[in-house]
VEXBAKE-294252 format. One line per 3 residues: number of its first residue (from 0); their letters; for each residue x, y, z of C-alpha. Coordinates in nm, 4 decimals, padded with zeros to 6 digits. Layout:
N
NUM = A = X/Y/Z; ...
END
This chain:
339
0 = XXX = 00.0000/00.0000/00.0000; 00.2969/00.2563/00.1084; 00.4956/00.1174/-00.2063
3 = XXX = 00.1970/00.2134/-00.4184; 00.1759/00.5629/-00.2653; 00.5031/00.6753/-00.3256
6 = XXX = 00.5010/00.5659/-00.6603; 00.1926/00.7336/-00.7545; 00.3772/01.0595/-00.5671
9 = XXX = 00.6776/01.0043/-00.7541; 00.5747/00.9081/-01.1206; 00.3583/01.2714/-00.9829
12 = XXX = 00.6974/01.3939/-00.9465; 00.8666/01.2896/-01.2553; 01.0636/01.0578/-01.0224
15 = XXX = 01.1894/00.6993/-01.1632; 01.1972/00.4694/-00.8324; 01.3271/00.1334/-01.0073
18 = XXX = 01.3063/00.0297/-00.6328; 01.1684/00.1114/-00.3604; 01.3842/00.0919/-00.0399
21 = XXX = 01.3077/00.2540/00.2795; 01.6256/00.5427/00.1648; 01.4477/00.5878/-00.1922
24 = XXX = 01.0820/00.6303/-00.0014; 01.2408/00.8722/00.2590; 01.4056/01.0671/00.0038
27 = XXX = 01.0734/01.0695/-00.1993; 00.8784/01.1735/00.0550; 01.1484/01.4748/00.0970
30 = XXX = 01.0980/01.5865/-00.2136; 00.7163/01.5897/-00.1605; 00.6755/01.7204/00.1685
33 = XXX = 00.6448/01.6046/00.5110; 00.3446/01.4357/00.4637; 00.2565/01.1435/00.1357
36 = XXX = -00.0691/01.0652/00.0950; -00.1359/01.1021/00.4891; 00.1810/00.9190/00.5867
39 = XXX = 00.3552/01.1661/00.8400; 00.7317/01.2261/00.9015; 00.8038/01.1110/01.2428
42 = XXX = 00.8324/01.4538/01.4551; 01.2417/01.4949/01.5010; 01.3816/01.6189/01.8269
45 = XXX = 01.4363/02.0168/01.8893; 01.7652/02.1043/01.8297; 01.9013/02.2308/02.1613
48 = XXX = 02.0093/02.6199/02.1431; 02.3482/02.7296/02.1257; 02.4337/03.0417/02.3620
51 = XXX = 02.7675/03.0997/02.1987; 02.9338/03.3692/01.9654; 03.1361/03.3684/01.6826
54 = XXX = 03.5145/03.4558/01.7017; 03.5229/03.8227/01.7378; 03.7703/03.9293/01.5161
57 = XXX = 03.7164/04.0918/01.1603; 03.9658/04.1830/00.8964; 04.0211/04.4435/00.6478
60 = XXX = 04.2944/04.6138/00.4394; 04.4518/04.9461/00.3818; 04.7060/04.9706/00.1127
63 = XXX = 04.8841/04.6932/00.1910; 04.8685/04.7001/00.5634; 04.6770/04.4319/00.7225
66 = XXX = 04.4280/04.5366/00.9509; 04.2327/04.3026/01.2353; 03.9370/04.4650/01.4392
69 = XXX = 03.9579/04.2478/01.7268; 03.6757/04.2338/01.9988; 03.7656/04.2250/02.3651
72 = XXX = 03.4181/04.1898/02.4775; 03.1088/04.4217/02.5980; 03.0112/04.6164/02.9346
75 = XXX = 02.7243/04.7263/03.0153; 02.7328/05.1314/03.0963; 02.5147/05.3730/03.2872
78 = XXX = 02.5543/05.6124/02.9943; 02.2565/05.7862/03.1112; 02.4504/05.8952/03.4368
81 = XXX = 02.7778/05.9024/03.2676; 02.7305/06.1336/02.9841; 02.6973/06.5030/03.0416
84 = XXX = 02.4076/06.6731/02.8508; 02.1157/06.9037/02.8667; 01.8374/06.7105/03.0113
87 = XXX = 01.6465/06.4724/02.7719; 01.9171/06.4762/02.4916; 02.0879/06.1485/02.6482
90 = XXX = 01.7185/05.9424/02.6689; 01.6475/06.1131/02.3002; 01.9558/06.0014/02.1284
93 = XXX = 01.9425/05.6136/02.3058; 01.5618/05.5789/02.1545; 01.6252/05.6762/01.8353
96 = XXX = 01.8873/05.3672/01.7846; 01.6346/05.1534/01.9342; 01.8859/05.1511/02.2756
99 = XXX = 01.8549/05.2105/02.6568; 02.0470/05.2354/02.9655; 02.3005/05.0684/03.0692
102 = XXX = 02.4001/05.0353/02.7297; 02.6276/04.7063/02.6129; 02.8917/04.9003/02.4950
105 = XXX = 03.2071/04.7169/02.3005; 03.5493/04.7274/02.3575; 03.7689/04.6954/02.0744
108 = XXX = 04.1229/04.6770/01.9917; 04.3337/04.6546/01.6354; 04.6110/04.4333/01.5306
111 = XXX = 04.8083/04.5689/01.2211; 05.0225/04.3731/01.0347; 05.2647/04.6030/00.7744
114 = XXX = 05.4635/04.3296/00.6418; 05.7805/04.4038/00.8492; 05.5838/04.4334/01.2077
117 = XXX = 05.2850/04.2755/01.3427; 05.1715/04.6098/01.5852; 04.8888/04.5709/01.8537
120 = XXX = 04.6484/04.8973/01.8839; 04.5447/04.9554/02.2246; 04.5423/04.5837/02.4887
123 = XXX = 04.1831/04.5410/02.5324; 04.0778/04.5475/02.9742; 04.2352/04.1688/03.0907
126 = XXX = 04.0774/04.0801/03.4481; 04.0246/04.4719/03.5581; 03.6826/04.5513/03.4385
129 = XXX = 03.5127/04.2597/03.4890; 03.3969/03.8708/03.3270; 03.2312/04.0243/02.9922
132 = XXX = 03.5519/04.1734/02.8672; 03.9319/03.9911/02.8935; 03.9092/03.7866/02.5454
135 = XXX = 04.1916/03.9838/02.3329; 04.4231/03.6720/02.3404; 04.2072/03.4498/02.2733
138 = XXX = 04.0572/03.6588/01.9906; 04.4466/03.6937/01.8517; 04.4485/03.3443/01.8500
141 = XXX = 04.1474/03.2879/01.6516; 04.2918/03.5473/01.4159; 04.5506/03.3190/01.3156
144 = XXX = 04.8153/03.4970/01.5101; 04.9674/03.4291/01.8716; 05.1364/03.7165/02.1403
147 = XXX = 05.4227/03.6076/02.0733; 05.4349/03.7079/01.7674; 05.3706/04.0498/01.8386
150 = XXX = 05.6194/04.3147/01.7919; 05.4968/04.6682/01.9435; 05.2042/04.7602/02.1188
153 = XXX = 05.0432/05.2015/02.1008; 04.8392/05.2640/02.3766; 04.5916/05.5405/02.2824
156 = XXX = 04.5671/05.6455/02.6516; 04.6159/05.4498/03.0183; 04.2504/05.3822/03.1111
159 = XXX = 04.1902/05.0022/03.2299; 04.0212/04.8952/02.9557; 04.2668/05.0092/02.7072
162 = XXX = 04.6091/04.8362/02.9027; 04.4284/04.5764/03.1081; 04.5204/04.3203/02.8940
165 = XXX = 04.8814/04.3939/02.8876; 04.9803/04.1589/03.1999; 04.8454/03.8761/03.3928
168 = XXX = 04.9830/03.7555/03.7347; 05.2683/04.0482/03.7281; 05.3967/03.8924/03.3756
171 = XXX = 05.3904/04.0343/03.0187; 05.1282/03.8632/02.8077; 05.3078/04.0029/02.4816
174 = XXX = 05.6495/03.8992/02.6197; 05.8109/04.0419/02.2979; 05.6508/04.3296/02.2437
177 = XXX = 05.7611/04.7245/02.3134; 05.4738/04.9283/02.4397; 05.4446/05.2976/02.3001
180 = XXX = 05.2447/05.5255/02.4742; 05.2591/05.9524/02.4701; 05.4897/06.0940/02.7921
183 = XXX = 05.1851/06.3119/02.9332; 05.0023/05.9631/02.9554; 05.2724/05.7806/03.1023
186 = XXX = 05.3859/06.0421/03.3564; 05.0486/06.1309/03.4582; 04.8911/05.7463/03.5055
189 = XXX = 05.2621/05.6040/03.6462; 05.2979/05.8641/03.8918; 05.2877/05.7591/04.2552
192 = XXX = 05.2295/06.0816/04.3905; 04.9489/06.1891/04.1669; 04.7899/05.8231/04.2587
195 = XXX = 04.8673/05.8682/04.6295; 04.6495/06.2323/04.5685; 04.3779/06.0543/04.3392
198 = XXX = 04.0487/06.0823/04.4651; 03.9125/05.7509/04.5785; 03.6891/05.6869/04.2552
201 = XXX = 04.0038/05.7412/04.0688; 04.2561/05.5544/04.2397; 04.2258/05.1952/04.0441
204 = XXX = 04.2665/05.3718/03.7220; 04.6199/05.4884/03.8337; 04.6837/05.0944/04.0187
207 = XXX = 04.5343/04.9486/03.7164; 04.7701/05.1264/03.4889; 05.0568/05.0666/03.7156
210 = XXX = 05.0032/04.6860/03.7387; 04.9676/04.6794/03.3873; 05.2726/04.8579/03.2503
213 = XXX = 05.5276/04.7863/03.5241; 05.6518/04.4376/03.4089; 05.7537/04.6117/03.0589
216 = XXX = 05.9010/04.9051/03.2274; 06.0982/04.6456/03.4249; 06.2378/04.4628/03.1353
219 = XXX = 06.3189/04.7784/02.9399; 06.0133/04.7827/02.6771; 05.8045/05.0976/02.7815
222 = XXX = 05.9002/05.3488/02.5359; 05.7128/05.6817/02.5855; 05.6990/05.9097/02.2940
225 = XXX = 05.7044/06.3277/02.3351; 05.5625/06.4137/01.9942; 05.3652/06.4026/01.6854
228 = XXX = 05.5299/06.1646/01.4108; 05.6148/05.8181/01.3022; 05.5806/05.5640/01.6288
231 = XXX = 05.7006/05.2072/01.4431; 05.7330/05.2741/01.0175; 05.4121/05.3161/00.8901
234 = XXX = 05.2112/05.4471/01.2131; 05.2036/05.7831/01.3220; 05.0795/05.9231/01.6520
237 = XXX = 04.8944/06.2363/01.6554; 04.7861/06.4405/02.0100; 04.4069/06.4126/02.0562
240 = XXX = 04.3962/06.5833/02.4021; 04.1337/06.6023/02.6450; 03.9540/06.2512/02.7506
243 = XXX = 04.3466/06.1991/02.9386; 04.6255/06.4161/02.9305; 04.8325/06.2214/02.6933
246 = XXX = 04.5611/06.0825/02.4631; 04.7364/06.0088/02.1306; 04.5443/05.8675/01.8086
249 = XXX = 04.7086/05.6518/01.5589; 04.7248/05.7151/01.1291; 04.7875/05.4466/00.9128
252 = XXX = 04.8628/05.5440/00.4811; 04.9216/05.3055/00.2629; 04.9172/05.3164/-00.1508
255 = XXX = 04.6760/05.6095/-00.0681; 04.4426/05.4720/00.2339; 04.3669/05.6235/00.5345
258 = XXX = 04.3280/05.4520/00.8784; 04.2699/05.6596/01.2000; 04.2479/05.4255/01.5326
261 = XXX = 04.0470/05.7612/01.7867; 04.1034/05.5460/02.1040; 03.8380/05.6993/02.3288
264 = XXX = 03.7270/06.0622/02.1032; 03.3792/05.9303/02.1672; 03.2066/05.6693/02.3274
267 = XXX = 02.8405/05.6607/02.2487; 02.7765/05.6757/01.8813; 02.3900/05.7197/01.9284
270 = XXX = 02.4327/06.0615/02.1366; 02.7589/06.2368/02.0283; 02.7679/06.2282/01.7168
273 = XXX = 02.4487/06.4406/01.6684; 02.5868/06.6260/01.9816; 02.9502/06.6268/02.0091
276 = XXX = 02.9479/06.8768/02.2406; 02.8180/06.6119/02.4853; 03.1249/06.4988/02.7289
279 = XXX = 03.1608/06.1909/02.9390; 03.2678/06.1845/03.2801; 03.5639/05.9622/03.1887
282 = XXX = 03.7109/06.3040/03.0415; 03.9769/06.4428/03.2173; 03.9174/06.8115/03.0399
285 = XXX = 03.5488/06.8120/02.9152; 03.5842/07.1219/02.7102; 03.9573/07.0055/02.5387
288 = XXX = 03.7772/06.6660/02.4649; 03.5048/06.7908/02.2931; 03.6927/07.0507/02.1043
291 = XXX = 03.9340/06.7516/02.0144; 03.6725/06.5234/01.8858; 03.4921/06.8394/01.6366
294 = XXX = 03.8787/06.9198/01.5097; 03.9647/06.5381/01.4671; 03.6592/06.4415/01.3221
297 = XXX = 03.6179/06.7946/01.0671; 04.0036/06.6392/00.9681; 03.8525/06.2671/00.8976
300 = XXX = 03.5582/06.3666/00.7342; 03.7151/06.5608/00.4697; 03.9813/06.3537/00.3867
303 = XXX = 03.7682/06.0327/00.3952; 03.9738/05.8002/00.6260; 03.8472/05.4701/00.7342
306 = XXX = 03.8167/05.5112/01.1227; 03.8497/05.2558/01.3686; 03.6190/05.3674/01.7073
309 = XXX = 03.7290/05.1223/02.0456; 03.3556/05.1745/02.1493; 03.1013/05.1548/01.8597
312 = XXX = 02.9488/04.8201/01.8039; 03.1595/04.5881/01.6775; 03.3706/04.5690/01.4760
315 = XXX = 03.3735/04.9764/01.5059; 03.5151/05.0202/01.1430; 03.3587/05.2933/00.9108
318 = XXX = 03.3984/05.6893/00.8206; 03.2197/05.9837/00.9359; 03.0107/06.2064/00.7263
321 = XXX = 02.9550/06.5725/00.8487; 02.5495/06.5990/00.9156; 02.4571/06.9365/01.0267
324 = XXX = 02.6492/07.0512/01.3545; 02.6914/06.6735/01.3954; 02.8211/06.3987/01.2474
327 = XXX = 02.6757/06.0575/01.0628; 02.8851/05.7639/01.0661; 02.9004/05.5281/00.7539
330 = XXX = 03.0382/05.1613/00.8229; 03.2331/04.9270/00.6556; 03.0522/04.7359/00.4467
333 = XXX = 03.0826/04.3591/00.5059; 03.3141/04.1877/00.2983; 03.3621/03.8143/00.2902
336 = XXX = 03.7095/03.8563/00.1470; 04.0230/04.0100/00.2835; 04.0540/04.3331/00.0667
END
């Protein structure tokens, strides 16, 4: 009776079924649906869900420097107590984008490979800001690429989650690596006196900086920089004053590309960039940082350069359009090839 079914479904089908085993009547009743002539598939098992993510690491190229956006994780931010604003302009900017507060905010950092150097931008927050951030290593291994391996490390500024990831249990987790980082920075965050004088709110940034960048001090490979120019060949620094005292960006040209990696010029895309006069209370000078991000960001929008944000949305890559007072940013469009 089943045999006869099928084959009625199957001549039906303009399928030949010389024979009919129980593989041939299961694939014919594929092809037809769950169901032939009233015979039902046998129900299959849910497929449990899967909790996980992806590797966060995404790569790009400009000129022929290799680029990899590489996710240390999220945190979740009171941005709504953080951010300084006229009232409402916070809670107008997070509905717009479909957000609220705390916002899961990203923390990114950039591995560049030039051909000669394989440089690490910024080191991601290791075990000081909590379990949802601390994967950079384990993202540079997905990559394709170990710490090893890594030649020199720019810090855009000293904050925790920018050098967290630099040591674990007093050692260096990039054990070959130089760290480059402006002077102002260094002698502001490394200072035991200005710790010792640190308000209490303030005083793990300075320990978490200290932990962080003592072991390469030790061993020689803490280089501080006092100016504008060329860091490692190919990589400039440029001052970008204002959210520390030594806040650098980085610019990367190559065969006529533009890269600039802002560290921490903004944090929340959905409120400053239609008001980048809105601060953060992360800033150290709330008028120089805001003045820094409209000169910066005037600079990137006219000449185009891809820009690479630590705290938009993964993978942060993309340019910024001038809108008004404001600015619109345009990302990266997906590509499933390296180019």
């Amino acid at each position: 009776m089943l045999a006869s079914l099928v084959s009625r479904r199957a001549l039906a089908l303009g399928v030949s079924l010389p024979s009919l085993s129980a593989l041939a009547v299961a694939a014919v009743m594929a092809l037809g649906g769950a169901a032939v002539a009233g015979f039902a598939l046998p129900a299959q098992a849910a497929a449990p869900q899967l909790k996980a993510q992806a590797p966060g690491w995404y790569r790009f190229m400009v000129g022929q420097v290799e680029v990899t956006a590489l996710s240390d994780g999220t945190v979740a931010l009171p941005v709504d107590q953080l951010l300084h604003a006229p009232a409402g302009r916070v809670a107008e900017g997070l509905k717009q984008h479909f957000q609220t507060a705390p916002l899961e905010t990203s923390v990114n950092a950039w591995l560049l490979n030039t051909g000669s150097r394989l440089v690490l931008v910024d080191a991601g927050a290791g075990g000081l800001f909590g379990p949802t951030l601390g994967q950079l290593v384990a993202q540079i291994r997905a990559a394709g690429y170990q710490p090893e391996q890594v030649d020199d490390i720019l810090i855009t500024h000293m904050h925790p989650d920018h050098v967290g990831g630099l040591a674990a249990n007093g050692q260096r987790v990039f054990p070959q690596a130089t760290v480059h980082v402006d002077k102002a920075d260094a002698d502001f965050w490394l200072s035991a006196e200005r710790a010792q004088a640190a308000p209490d709110a303030m005083k793990g940034f300075f320990q978490g900086a200290q932990v962080s960048l003592s072991p390469y001090a030790q061993a020689g490979r803490l280089q501080p920089f006092e100016r504008d120019g060329e860091v490692v060949p190919g990589i400039r620094a440029v001052a970008a004053r204002g959210h520390t005292a030594g806040h650098a960006i980085y610019r990367v040209e190559s065969q006529g590309q533009r890269l600039a990696l802002i560290g921490d010029l903004i944090h929340v895309a959905s409120v400053q960039l239609a008001s980048p006069d809105v601060t953060i209370a992360f800033d150290s000078d709330e008028p120089q940082a805001a003045a820094t991000r409209a000169r910066v960001f005037g600079e990137l929008a006219r000449d185009g350069s891809l820009v690479a944000a630590t705290h938009f949305s993964f993978p942060g890559v993309g340019r910024l359009r001038q809108a008004g007072k404001g600015w619109q940013w345009v990302p990266l469009d997906y590509s499933s090839q390296v180019r």
